[in-house]
OpenMM code with the backbone's topology and positions (N, CA, C; nanometers):
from openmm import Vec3, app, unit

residues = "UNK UNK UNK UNK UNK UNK UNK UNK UNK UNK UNK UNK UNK UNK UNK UNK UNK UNK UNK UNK UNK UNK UNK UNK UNK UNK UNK UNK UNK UNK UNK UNK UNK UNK UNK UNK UNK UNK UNK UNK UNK UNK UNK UNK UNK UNK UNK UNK UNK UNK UNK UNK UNK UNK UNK UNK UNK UNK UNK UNK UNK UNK UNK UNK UNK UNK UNK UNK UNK UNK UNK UNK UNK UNK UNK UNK UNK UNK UNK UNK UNK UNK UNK UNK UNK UNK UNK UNK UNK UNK UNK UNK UNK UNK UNK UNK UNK UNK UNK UNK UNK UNK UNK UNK UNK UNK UNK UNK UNK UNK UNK UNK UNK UNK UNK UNK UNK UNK UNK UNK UNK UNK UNK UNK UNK UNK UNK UNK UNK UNK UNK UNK UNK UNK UNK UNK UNK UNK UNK UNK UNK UNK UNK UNK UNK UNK UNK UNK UNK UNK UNK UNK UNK UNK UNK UNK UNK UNK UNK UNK UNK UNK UNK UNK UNK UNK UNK UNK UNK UNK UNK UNK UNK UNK UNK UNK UNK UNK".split()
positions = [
    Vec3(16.9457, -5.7649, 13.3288),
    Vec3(16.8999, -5.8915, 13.2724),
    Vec3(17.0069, -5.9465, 13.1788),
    Vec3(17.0407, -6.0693, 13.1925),
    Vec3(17.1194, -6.1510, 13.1224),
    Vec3(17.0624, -6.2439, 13.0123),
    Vec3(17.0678, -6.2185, 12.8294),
    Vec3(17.0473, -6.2692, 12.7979),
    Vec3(17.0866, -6.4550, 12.7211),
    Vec3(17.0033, -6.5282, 12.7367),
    Vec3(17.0673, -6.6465, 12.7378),
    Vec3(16.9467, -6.7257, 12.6279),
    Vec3(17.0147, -6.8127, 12.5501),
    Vec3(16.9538, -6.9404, 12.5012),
    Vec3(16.9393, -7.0996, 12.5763),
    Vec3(16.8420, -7.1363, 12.6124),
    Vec3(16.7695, -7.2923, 12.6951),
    Vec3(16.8808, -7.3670, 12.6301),
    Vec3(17.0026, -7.4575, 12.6604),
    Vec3(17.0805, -7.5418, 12.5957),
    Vec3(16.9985, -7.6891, 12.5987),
    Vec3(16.9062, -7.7112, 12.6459),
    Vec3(16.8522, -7.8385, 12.6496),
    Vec3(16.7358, -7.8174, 12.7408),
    Vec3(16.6523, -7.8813, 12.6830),
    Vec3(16.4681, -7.9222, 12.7387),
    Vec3(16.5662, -7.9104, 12.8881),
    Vec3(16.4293, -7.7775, 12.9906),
    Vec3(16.4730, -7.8069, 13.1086),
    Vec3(16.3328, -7.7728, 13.1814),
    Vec3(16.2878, -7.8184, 13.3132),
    Vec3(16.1980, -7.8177, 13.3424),
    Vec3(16.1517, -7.6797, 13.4206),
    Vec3(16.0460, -7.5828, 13.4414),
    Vec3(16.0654, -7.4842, 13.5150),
    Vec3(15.9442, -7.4826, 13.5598),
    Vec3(15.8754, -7.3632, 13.6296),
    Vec3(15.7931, -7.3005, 13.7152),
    Vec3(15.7596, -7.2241, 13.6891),
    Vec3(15.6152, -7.1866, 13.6068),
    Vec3(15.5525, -7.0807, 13.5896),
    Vec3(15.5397, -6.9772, 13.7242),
    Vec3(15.5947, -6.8558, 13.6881),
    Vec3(15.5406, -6.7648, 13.8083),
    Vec3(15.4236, -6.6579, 13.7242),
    Vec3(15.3435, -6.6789, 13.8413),
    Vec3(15.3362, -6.6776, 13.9763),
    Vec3(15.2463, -6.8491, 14.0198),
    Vec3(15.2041, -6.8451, 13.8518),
    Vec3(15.0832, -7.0063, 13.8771),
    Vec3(15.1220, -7.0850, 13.9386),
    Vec3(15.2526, -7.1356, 13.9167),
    Vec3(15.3199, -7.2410, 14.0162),
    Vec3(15.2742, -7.4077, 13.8944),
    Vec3(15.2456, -7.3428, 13.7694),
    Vec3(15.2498, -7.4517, 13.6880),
    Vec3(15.4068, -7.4925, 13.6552),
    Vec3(15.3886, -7.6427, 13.6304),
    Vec3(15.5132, -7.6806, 13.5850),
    Vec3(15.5042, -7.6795, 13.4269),
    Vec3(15.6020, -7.6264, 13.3554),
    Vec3(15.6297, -7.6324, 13.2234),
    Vec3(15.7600, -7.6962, 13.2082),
    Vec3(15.7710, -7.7242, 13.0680),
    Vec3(15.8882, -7.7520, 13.0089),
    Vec3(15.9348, -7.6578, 12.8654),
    Vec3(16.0632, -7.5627, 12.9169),
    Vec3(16.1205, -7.4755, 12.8479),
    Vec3(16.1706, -7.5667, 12.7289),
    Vec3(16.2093, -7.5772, 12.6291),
    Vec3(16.2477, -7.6255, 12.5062),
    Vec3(16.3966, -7.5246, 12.4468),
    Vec3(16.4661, -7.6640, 12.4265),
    Vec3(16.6322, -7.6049, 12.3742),
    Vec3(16.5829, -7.5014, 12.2730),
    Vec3(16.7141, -7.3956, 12.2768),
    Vec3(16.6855, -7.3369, 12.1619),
    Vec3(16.6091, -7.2056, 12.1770),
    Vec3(16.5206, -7.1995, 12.2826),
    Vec3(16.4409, -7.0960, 12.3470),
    Vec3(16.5105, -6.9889, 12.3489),
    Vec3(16.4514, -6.8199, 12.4034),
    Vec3(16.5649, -6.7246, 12.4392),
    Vec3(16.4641, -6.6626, 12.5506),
    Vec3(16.5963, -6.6876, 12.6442),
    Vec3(16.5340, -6.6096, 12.7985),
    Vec3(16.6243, -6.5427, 12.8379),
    Vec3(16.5632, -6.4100, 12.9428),
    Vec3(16.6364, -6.3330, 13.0013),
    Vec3(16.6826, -6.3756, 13.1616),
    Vec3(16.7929, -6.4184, 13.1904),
    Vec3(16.7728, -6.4256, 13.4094),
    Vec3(16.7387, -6.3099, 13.4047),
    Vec3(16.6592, -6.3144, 13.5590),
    Vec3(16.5990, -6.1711, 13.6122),
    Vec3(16.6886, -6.1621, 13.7380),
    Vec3(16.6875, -6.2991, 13.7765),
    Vec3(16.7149, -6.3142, 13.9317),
    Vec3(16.7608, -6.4317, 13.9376),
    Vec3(16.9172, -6.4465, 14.0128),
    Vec3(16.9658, -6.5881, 14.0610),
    Vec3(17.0046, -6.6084, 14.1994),
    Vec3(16.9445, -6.5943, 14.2848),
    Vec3(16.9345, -6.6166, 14.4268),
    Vec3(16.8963, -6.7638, 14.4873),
    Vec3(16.9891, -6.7794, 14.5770),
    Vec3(16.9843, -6.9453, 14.6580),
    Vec3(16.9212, -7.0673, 14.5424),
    Vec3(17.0416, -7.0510, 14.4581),
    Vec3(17.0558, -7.1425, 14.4055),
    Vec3(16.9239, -7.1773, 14.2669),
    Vec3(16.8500, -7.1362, 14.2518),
    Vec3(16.7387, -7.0798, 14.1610),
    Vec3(16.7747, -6.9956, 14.0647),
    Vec3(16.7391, -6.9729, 13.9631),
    Vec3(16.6856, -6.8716, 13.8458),
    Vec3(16.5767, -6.8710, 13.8106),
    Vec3(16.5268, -6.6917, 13.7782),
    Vec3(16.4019, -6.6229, 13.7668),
    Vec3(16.4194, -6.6158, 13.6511),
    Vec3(16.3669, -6.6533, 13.4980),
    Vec3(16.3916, -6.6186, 13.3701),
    Vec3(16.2764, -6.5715, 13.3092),
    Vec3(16.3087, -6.4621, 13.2525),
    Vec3(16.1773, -6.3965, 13.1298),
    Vec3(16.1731, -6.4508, 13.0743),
    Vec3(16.0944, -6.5747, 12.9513),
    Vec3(16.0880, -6.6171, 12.8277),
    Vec3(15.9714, -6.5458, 12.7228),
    Vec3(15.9879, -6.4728, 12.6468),
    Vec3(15.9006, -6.4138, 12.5983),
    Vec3(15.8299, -6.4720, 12.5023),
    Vec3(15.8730, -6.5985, 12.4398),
    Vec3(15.7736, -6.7061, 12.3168),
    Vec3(15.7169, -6.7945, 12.4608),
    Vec3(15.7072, -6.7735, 12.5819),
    Vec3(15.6125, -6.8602, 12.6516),
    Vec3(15.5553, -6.7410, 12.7297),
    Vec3(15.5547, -6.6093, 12.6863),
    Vec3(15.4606, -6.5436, 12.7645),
    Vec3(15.4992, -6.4659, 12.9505),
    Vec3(15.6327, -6.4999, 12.9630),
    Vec3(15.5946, -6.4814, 13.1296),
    Vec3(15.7327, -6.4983, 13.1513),
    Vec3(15.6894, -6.4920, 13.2956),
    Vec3(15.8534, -6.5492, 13.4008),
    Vec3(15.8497, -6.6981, 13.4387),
    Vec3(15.9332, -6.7504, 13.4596),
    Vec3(15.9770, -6.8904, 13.5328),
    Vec3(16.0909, -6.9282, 13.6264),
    Vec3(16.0465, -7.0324, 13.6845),
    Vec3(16.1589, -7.0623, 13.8089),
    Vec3(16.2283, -7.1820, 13.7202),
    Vec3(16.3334, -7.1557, 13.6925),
    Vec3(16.4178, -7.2277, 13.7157),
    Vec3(16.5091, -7.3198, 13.7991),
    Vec3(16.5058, -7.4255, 13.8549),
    Vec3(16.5833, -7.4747, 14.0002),
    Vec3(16.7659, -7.5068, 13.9150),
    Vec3(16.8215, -7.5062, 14.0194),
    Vec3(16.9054, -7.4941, 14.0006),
    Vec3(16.9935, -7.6399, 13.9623),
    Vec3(16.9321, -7.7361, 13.9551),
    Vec3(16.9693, -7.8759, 13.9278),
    Vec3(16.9750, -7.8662, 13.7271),
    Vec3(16.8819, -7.7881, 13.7094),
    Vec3(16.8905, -7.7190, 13.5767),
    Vec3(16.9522, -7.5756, 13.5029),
    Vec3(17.0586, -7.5562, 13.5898),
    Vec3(17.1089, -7.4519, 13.5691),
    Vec3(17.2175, -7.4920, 13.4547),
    Vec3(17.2588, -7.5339, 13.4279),
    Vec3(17.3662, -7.6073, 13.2886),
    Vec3(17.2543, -7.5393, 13.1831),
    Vec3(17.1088, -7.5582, 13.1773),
    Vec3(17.0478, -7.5202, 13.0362),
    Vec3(17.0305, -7.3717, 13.0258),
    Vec3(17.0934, -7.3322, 13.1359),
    Vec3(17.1150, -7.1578, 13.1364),
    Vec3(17.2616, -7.1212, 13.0823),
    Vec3(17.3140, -7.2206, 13.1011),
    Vec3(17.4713, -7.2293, 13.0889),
    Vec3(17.5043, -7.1867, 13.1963),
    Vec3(17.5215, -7.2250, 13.3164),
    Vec3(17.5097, -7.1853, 13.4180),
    Vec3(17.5757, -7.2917, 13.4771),
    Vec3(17.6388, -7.2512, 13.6241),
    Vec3(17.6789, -7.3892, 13.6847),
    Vec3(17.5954, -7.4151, 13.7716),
    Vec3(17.5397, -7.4965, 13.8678),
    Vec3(17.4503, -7.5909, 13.9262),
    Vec3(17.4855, -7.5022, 14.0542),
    Vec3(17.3722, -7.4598, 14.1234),
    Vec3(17.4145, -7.3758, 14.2348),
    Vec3(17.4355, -7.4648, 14.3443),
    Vec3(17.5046, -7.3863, 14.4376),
    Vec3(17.5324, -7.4101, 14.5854),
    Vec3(17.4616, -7.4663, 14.6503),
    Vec3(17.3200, -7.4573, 14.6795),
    Vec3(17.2181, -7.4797, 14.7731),
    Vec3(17.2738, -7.5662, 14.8130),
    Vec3(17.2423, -7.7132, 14.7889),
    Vec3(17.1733, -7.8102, 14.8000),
    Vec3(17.3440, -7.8454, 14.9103),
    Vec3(17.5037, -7.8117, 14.8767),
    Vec3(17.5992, -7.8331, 14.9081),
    Vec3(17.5875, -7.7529, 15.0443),
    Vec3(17.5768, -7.6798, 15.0725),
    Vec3(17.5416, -7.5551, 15.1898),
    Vec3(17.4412, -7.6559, 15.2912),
    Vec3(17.3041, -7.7246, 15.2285),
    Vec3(17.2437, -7.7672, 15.3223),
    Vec3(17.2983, -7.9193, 15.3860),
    Vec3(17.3578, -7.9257, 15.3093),
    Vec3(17.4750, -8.0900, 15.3070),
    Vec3(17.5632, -8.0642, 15.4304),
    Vec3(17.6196, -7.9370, 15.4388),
    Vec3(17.7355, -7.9490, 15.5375),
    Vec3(17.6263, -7.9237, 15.6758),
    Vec3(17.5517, -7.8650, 15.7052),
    Vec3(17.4763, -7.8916, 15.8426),
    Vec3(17.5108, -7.9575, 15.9109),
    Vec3(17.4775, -7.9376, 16.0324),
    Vec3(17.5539, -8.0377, 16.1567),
    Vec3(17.3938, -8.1207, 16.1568),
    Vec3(17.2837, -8.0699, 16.1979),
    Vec3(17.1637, -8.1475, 16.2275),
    Vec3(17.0961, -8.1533, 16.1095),
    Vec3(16.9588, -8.2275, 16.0984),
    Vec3(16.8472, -8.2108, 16.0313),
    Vec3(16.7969, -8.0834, 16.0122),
    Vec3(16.7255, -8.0449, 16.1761),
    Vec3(16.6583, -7.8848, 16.1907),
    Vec3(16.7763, -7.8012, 16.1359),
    Vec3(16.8677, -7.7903, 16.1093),
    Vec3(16.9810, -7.6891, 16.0844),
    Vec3(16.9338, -7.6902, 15.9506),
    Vec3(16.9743, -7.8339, 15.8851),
    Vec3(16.9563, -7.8500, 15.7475),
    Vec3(16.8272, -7.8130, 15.6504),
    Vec3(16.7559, -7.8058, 15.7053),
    Vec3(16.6166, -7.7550, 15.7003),
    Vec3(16.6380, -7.5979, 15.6916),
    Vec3(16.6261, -7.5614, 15.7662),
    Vec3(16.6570, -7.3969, 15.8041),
    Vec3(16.7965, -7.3420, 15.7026),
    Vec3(16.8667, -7.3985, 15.7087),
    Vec3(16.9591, -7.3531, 15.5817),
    Vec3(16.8957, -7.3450, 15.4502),
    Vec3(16.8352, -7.4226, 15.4239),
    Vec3(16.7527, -7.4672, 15.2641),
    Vec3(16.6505, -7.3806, 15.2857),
    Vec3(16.5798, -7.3807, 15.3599),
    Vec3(16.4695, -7.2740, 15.3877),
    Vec3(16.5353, -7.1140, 15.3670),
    Vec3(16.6541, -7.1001, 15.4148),
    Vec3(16.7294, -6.9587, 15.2939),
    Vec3(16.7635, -6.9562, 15.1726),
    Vec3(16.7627, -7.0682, 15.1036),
    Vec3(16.8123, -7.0654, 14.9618),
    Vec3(16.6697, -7.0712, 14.8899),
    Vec3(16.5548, -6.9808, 14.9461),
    Vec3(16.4341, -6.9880, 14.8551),
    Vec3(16.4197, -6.7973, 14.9186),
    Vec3(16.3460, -6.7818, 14.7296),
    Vec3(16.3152, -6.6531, 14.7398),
    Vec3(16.1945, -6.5970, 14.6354),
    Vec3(16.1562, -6.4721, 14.7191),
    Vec3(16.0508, -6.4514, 14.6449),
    Vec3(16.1381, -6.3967, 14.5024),
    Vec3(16.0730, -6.4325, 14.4291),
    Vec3(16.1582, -6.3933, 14.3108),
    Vec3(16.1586, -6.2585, 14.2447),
    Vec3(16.0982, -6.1909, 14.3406),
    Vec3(16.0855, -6.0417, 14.3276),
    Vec3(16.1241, -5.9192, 14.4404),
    Vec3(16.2002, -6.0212, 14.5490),
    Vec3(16.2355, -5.9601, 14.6761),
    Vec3(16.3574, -6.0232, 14.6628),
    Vec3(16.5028, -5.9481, 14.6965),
    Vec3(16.6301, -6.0415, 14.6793),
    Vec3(16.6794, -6.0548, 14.8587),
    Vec3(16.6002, -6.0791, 14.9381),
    Vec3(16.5919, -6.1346, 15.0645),
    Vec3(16.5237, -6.2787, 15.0766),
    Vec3(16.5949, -6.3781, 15.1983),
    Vec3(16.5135, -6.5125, 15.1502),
    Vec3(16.4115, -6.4781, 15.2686),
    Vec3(16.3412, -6.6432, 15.2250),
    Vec3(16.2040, -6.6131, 15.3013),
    Vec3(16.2132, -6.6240, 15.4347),
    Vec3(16.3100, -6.6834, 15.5421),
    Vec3(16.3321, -6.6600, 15.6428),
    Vec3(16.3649, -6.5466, 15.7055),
    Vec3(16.4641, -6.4515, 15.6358),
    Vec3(16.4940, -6.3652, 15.6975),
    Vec3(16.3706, -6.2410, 15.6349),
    Vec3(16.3004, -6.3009, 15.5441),
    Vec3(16.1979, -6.1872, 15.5458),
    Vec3(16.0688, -6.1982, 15.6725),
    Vec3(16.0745, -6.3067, 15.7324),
    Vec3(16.0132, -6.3412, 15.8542),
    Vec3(15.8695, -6.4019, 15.8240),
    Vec3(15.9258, -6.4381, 15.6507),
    Vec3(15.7776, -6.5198, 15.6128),
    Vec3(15.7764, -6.6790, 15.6891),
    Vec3(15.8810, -6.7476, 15.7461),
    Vec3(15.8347, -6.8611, 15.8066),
    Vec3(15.8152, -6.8230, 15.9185),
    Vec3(15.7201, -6.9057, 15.9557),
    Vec3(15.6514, -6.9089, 16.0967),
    Vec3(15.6622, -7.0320, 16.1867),
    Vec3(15.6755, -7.1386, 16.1204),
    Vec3(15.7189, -7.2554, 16.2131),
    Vec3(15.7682, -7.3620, 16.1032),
    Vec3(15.8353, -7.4876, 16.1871),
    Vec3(15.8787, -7.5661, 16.0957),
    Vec3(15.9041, -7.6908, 16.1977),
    Vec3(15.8489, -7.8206, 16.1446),
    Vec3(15.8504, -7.9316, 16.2208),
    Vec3(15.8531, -8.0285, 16.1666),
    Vec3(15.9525, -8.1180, 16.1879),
    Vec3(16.0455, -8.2376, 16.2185),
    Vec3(15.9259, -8.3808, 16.2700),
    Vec3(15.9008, -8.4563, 16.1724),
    Vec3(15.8427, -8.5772, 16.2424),
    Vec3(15.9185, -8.7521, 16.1833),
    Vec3(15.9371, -8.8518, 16.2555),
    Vec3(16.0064, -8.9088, 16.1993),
    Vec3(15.8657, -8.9988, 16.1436),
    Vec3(15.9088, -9.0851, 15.9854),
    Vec3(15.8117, -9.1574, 15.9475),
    Vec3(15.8591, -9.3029, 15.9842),
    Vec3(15.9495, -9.3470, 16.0540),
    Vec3(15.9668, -9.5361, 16.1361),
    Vec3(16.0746, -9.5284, 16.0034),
    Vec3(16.0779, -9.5027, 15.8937),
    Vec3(16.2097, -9.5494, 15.8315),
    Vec3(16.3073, -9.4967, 15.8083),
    Vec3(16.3328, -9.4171, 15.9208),
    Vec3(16.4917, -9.3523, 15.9372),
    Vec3(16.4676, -9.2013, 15.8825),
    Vec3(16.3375, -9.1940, 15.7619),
    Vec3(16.3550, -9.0615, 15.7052),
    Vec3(16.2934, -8.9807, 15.8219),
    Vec3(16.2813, -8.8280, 15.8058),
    Vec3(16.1477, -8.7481, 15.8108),
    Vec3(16.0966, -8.6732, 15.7650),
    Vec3(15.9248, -8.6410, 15.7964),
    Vec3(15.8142, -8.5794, 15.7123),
    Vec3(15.8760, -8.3582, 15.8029),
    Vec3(15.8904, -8.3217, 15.7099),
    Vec3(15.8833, -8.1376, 15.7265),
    Vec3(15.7806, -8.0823, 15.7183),
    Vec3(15.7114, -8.0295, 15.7924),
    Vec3(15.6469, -7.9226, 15.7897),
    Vec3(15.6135, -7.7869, 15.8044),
    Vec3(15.6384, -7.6837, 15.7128),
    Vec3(15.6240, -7.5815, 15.7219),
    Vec3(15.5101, -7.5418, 15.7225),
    Vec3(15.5573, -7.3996, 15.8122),
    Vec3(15.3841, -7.2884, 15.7942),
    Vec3(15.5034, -7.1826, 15.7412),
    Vec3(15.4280, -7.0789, 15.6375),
    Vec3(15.4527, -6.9613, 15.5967),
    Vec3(15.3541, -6.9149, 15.5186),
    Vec3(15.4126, -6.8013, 15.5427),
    Vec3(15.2844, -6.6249, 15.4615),
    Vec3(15.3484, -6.5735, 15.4108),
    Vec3(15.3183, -6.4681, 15.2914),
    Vec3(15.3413, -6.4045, 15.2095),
    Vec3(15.3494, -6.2675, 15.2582),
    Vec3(15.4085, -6.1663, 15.1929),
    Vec3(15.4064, -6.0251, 15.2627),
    Vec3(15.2499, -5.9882, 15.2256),
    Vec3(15.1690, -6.0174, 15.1744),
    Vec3(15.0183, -5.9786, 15.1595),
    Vec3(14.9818, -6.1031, 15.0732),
    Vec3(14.8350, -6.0995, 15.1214),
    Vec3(14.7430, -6.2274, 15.1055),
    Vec3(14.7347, -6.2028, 14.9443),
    Vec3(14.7142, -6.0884, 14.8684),
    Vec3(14.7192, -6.1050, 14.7398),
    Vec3(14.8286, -6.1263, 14.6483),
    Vec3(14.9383, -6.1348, 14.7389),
    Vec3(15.0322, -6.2018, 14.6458),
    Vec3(15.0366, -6.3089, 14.5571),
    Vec3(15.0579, -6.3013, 14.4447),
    Vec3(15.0225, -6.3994, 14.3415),
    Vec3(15.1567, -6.4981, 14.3356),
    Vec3(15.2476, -6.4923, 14.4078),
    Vec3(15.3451, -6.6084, 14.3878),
    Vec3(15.3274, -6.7072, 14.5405),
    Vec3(15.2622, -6.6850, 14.6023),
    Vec3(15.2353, -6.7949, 14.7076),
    Vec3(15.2786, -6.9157, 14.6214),
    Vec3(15.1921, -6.9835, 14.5062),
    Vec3(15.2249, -7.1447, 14.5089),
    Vec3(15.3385, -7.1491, 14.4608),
    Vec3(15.4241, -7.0425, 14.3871),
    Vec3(15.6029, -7.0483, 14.2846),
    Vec3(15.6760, -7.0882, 14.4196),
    Vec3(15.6643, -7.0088, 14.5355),
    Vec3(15.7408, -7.0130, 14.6418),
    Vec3(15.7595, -7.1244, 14.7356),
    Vec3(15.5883, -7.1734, 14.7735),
    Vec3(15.5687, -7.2971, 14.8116),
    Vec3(15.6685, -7.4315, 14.7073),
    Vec3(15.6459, -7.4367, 14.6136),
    Vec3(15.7004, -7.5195, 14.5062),
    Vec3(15.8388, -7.5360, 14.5828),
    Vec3(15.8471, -7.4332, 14.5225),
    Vec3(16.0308, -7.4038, 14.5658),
    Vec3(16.0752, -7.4515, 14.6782),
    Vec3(15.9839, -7.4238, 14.7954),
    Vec3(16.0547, -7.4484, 14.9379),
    Vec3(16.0397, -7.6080, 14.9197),
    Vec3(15.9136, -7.6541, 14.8786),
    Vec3(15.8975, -7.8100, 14.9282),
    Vec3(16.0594, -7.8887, 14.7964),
    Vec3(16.0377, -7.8910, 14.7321),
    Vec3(16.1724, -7.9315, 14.5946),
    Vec3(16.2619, -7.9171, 14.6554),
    Vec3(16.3051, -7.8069, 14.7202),
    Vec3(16.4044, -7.7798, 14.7785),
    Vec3(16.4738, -7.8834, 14.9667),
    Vec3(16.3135, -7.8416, 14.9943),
    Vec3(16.3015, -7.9676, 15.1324),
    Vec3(16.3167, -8.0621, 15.1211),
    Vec3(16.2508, -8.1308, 15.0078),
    Vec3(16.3321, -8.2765, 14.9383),
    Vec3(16.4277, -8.3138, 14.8895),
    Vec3(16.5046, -8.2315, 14.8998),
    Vec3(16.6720, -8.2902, 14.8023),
    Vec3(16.7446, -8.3011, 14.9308),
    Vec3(16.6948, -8.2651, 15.0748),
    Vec3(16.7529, -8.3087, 15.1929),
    Vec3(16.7947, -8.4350, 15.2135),
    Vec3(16.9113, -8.5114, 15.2335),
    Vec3(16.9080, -8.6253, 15.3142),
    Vec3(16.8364, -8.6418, 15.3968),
    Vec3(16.7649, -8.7211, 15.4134),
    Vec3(16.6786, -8.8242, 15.5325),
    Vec3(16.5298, -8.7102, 15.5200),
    Vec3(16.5181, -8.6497, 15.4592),
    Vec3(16.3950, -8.5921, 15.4404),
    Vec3(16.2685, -8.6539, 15.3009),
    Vec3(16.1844, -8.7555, 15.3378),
    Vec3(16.0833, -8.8043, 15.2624),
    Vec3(16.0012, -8.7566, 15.2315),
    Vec3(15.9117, -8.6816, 15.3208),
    Vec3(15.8191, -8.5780, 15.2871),
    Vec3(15.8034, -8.4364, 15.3007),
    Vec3(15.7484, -8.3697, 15.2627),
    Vec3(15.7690, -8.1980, 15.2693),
    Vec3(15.6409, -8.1239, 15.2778),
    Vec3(15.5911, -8.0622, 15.3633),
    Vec3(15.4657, -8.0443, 15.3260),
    Vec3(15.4874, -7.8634, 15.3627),
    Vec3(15.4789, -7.7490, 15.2612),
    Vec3(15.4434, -7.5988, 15.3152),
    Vec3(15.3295, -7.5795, 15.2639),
    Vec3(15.2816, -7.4900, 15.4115),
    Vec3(15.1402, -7.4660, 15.4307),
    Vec3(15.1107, -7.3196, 15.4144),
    Vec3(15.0493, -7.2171, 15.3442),
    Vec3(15.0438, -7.0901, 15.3249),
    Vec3(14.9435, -7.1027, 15.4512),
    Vec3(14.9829, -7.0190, 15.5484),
    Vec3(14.8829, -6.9313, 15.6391),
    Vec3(14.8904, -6.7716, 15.6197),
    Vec3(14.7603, -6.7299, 15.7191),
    Vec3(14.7404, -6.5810, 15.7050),
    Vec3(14.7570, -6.5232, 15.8938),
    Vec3(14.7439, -6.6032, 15.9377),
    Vec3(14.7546, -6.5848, 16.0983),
    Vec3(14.8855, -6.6148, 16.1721),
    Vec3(14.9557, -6.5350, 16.1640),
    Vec3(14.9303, -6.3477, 16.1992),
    Vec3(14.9888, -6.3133, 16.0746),
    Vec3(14.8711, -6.1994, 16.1016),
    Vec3(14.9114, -6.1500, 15.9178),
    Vec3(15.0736, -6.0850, 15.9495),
    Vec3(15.1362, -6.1146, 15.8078),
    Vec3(15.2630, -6.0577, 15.8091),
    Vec3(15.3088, -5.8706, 15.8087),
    Vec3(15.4108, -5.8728, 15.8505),
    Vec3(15.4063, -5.6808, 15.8962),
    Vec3(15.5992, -5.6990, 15.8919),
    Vec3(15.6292, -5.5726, 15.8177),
    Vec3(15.7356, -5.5445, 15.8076),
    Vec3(15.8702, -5.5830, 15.9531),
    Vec3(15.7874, -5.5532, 16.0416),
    Vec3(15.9063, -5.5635, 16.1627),
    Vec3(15.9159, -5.6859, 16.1617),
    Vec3(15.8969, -5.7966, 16.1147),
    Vec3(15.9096, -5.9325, 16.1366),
    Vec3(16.0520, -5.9590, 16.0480),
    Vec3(16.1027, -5.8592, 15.9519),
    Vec3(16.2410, -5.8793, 15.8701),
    Vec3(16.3116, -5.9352, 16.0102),
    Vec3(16.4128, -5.9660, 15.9458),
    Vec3(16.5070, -6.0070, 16.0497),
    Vec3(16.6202, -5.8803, 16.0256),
    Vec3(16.7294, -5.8505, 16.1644),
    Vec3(16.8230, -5.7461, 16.0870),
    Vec3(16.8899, -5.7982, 15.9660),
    Vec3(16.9570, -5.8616, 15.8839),
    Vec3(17.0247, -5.9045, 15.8004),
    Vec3(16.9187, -5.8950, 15.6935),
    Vec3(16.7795, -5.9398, 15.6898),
    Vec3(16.7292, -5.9117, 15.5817),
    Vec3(16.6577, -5.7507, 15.5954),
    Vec3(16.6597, -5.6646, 15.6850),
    Vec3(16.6409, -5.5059, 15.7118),
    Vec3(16.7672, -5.4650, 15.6383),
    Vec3(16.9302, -5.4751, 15.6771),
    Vec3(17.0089, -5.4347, 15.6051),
    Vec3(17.0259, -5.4668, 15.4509),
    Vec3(16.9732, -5.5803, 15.4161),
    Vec3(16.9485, -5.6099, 15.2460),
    Vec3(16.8813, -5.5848, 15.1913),
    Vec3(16.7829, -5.5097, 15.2637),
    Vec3(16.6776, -5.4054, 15.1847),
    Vec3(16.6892, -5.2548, 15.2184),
    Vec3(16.7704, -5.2382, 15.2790),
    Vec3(16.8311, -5.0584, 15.3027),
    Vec3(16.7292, -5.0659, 15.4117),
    Vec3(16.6941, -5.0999, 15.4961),
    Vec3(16.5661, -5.0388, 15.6046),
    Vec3(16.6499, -4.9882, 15.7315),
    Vec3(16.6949, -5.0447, 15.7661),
    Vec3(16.7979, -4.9554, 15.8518),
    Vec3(16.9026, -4.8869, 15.8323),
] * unit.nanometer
topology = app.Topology()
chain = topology.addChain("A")
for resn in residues:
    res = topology.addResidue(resn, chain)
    for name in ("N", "CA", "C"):
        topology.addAtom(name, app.Element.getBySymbol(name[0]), res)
């Protein structure tokens, strides 16, 4: 854990509630986790963990992550989508949610003004997981900073329940499973 002071009011993500707060300069938080472009921070005068996005990474002192540049260079939309859809993570698993084989589908509709509406389905590694809505958050914020993407909609399903062999190899080798 890296300890750090909030350099300026920045906005974050209660985990696991998926409330939005506002961290206050001056604060002292720990990163837990900085994966695809996000930070996981302990704040202990607010009680908990938070998501940090990475458009607010300067109030970590931090530089502004990659993501959003990564989903920029894409050749297509669906590419661009699916790239951004790796720069989200459970913030307690350092595999993203694709290659943990939590998405299940993802669809492309155009709305008549050039943009389009995304829709995801994804599940959690178990239904009692308490960060379903931190993650959801994340993916849709993240789906929106897409060019030509207007709307974002992820949908938590339970059908088919999720099961380890669904890792992908790359996220099996980033968790030692093979």
């Amino acid at each position: 854990m890296e300890r750090v002071e909030i350099t300026r009011d920045c906005e974050a993500i209660q985990i696991p509630a998926g409330t939005p707060v506002t961290l206050e300069k001056g604060v002292e938080a720990y990163i837990t986790q900085s994966l695809g472009g996000t930070f996981t921070v302990q704040v202990p005068a607010y009680g908990g963990l938070f998501r940090v996005s990475g458009k607010d990474a300067d109030a970590l002192g931090k530089e502004p992550g990659a993501a959003a540049d990564v989903a920029l260079s894409a050749g297509d939309l669906e590419s661009m989508v699916w790239e951004q859809l790796k720069t989200c993570f459970d913030p307690e698993i350092p595999v993203n949610i694709v290659d943990l084989g939590l998405v299940y589908g993802m669809e492309l509709t155009p709305v008549g003004d050039g943009t389009h509406r995304v829709d995801v389905k994804m599940t959690l590694t178990a239904q009692g997981c308490g960060m379903g809505a931190t993650i959801a958050i994340d993916a849709r914020q993240k789906l929106l900073s897409i060019p030509g993407i207007s709307d974002a909609n992820v949908e938590l399903v339970w059908d088919p329940p999720w099961n380890p062999q669904m890792i992908s190899p790359e996220g099996r080798e980033r968790l030692g499973l093979d």
